[in-house]
N, C-alpha and C positions, 0 to 999 in steps of 0.2 A: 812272085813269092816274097821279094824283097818288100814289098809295100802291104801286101796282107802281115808281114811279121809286123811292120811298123804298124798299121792300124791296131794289130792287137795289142801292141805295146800302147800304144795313147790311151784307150778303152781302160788298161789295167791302171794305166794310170791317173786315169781320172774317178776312176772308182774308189782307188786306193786314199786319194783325196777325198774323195764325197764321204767316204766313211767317218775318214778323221774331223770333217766338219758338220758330220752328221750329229745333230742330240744327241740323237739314240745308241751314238756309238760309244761302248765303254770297255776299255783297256783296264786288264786287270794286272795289278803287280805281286807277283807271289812273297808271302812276306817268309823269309827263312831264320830259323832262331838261331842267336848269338850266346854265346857264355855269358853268364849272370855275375854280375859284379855286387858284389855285397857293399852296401856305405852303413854306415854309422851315423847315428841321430844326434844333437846333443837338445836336451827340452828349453825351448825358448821361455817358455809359458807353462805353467800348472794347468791351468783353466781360464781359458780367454771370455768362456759365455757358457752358459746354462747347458746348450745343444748346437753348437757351431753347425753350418751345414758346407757351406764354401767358403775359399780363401782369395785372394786375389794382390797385388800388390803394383803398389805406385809411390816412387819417390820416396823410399827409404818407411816406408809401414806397408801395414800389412792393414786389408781389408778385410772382414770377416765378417758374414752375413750369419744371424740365428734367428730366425723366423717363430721360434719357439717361446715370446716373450709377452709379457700381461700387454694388453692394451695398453696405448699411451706409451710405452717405452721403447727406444731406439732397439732397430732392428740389424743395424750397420754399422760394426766397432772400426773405428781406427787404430790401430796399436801403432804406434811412433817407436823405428825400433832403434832410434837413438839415446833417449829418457828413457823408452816402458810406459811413458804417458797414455793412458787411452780416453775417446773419447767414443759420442754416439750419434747419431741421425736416423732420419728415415723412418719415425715413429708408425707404431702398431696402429689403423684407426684408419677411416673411411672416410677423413676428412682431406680437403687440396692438402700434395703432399706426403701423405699418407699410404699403405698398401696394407691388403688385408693376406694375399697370396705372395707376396715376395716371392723370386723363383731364380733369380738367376739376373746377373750386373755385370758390367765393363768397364772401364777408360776407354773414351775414345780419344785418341792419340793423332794428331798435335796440340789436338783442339783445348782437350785437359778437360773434357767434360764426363763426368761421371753418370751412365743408363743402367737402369732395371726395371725391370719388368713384374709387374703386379697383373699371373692369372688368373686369379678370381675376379678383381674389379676391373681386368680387360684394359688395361693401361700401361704404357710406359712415362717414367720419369727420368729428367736428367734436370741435374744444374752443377757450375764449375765445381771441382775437385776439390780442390784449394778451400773456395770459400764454405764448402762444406765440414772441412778438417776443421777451419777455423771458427767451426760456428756463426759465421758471418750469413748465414741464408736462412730467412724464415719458409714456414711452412707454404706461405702461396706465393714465393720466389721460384718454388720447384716448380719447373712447366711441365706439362702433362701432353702424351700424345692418348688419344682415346683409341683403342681399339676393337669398340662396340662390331664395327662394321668389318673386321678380318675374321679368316679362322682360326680355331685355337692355336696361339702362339704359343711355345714353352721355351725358347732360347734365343738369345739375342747377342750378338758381337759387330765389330765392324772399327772402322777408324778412313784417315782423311775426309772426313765427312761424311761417311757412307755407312747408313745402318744396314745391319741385317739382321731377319729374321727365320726363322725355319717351327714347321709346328704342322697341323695337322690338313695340309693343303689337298687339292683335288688333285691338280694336275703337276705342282709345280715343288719344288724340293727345295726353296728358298724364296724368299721377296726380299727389294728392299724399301724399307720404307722412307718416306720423306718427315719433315718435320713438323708439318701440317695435318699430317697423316696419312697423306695419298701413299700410292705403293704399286712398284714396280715388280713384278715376276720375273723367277730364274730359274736356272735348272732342270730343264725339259728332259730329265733323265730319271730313269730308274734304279734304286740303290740294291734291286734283288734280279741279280743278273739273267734268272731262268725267265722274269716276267719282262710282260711286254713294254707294259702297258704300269704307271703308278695312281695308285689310289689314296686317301686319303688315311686308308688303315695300313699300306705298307709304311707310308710314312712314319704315323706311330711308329710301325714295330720295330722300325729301324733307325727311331731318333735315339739323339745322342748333344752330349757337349760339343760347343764350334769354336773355333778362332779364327781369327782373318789376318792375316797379313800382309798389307798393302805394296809394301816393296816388293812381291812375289803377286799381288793382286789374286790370291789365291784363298778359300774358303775352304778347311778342311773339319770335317764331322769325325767325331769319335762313336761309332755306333755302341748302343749300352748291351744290345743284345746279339751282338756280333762279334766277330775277333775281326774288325774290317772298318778301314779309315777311309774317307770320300775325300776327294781333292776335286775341286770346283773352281773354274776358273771366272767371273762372272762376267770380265771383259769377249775372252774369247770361245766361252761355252765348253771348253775342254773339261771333260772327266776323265779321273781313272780311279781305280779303289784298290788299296793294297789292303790284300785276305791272307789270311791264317795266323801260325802256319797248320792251325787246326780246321781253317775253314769252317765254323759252326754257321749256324743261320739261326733267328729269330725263330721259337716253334708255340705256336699259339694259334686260336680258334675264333671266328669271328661269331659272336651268339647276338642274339636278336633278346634288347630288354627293353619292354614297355613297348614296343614297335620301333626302338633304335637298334640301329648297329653296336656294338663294342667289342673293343680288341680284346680278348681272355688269354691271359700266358699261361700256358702251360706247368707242367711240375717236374715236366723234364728242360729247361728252357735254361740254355747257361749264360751267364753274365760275362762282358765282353767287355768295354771301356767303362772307365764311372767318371772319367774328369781329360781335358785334355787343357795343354798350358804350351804357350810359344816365348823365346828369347829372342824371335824374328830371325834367327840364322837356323834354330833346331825344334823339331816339335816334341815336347815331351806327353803321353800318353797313360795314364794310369790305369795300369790292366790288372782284371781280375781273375775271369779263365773259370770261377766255382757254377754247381751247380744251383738250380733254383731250390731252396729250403739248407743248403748246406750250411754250419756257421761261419757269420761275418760277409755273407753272399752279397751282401751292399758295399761292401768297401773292398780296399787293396794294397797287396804291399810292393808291386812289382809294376814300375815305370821303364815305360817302352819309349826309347828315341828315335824318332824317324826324321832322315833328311826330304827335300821339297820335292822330291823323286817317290816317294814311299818305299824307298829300302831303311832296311830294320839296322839303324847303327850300332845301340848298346842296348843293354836291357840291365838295369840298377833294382837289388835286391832292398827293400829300406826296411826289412828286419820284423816289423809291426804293421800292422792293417793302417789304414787312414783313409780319411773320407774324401779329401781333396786335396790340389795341389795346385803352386804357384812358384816361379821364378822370376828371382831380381832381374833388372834391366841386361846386366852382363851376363847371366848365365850360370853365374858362380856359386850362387846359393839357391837351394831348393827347400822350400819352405811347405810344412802340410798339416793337418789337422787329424789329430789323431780319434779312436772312436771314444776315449775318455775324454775328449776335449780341450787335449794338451799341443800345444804348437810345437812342431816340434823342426830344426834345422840342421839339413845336410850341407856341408863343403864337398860340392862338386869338384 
């Protein structure tokens, strides 16, 4: 009897393991809501850009992408927020250099190298940070990675040397790519818990903004049509995804156009994160919660902080909608984009 209990003790516990280092296995963290703390704004900025879309920051400025600009003119403000100086790069045009779909940029950290991603001309670009600020880089100093031969990418993050991207893949829920453009697969996991199996249109439906934070080696997705963050480990394959605390799910229709597939969202379909921002110790999350056609259903006024766990620490009221969001190195100032175009700064 003594050895049949131990046998079935070993069984459970190699199971119990094979799970945990299974892909397919994913632990969910229930997210529970906290009391809302209201902050106050004060306006940095009137009007940074025409149509700001994202924000981002490095070494005392602020990055600001407006994709919204004549041909030929800088797509990428620096705002210096020591002076107020601003300056531009990253012009509108189809020439080395250049992007005609701008979608979405990083620092990559140590390195101090500046990536974005152009998905219409199926490209990324980077070159130093610095020498960008300072206008010191012409237009075919930006090196270009081609991405003719991937599938549709739409976000990119990463750092210690390590790119990544996530976009509209078959099997895989992240790659990373190299500099050359080759490109490693990640993520043998599904982000819709009920399915088996992921497809290239779950992926859609459940993409979102990423950040990576290499001291945690951890990849975490803000899904746009979910109330639900993915936490990807890409060293040791670990997921898990903290849901709620409403649990919604992506609800959309797959239609067949022209003989393609495409994803159709729905009209009942509610919006779930629109931006996610790290200060490498906390993740802050920009949540929306409205429904599909409601006003302001693009933006957000309510930032959710999660520690590396997926439990829900604080939730910060910031009084007005805004399109995106960014923090200083320490954590202290939160910075964001409002839908009038105004920058605007909280003291955390």
């Amino acid at each position: 009897m003594e050895r049949f209990r131990l046998l079935c003790f070993l069984i459970l516990l190699v199971s119990v393991i094979g799970c945990r280092n299974n892909p397919g296995y994913i632990r969910v963290v229930e997210v529970r809501n906290v009391p809302v703390t209201p902050v106050s704004a004060t306006v940095l900025v009137d009007s940074i850009s025409p149509d700001p879309a994202q924000i981002g920051y490095y070494d005392n400025h602020l990055l600001i992408r407006d994709t919204y600009v004549p041909e030929g003119e800088g797509q990428l403000i620096f705002y210096d927020l020591k002076t107020g100086s601003r300056t531009s790069c990253i012009h509108k045009g189809r020439g080395p250099g250049e992007t005609v779909g701008f979608y979405d940029f990083f620092v990559m950290e140590p390195q101090k190298e500046l990536y974005l991603i152009d998905v219409t001309a199926r490209k990324i670009l980077h070159a130093p940070v610095e020498d960008l600020m300072g206008g010191s880089v012409s237009l075919r100093d930006i090196a270009s990675i081609d991405l003719s031969g991937f599938p549709n990418i739409f976000t990119i993050t990463g750092g210690d040397g390590k790119l990544y991207a996530t976009g509209m893949m078959e099997h895989d829920r992240f790659i990373k790519i190299g500099e050359e453009g080759g490109s490693e697969t990640f993520g043998l996991y599904c982000p819709d818990i009920q399915q088996k199996e992921l497809t290239r249109m779950l992926n859609q439906a459940y993409m979102g903004r990423v950040v990576y934070e290499p001291k945690h080696d951890v990849l975490v997705m803000a899904c746009r049509y979910a109330d639900q963050l993915e936490y990807y480990n890409p060293g040791s394959g670990e997921v898990f995804l903290a849901k709620g605390p409403m649990r919604f799910e992506p609800s959309y229709e797959i239609v067949d156009v022209r003989g393609q597939e495409v994803l159709a969202h729905n009209r009942d379909e509610r919006r779930g994160y629109i931006d996610i921002t790290t200060d490498g110790k906390d993740i802050y999350a920009l949540y929306c919660g409205r429904l599909d056609g409601e006003p302001n259903d693009t933006a957000a006024s309510e930032v959710r902080i999660f520690d590396w766990k997926g439990r829900l620490l604080r939730r910060l009221d910031l009084g007005e909608d805004v399109d995106s969001i960014a923090l200083d190195d320490a954590g202290k100032k939160l910075y964001a984009l409002s839908r009038e175009g105004k920058v605007l700064l909280y003291d955390l």
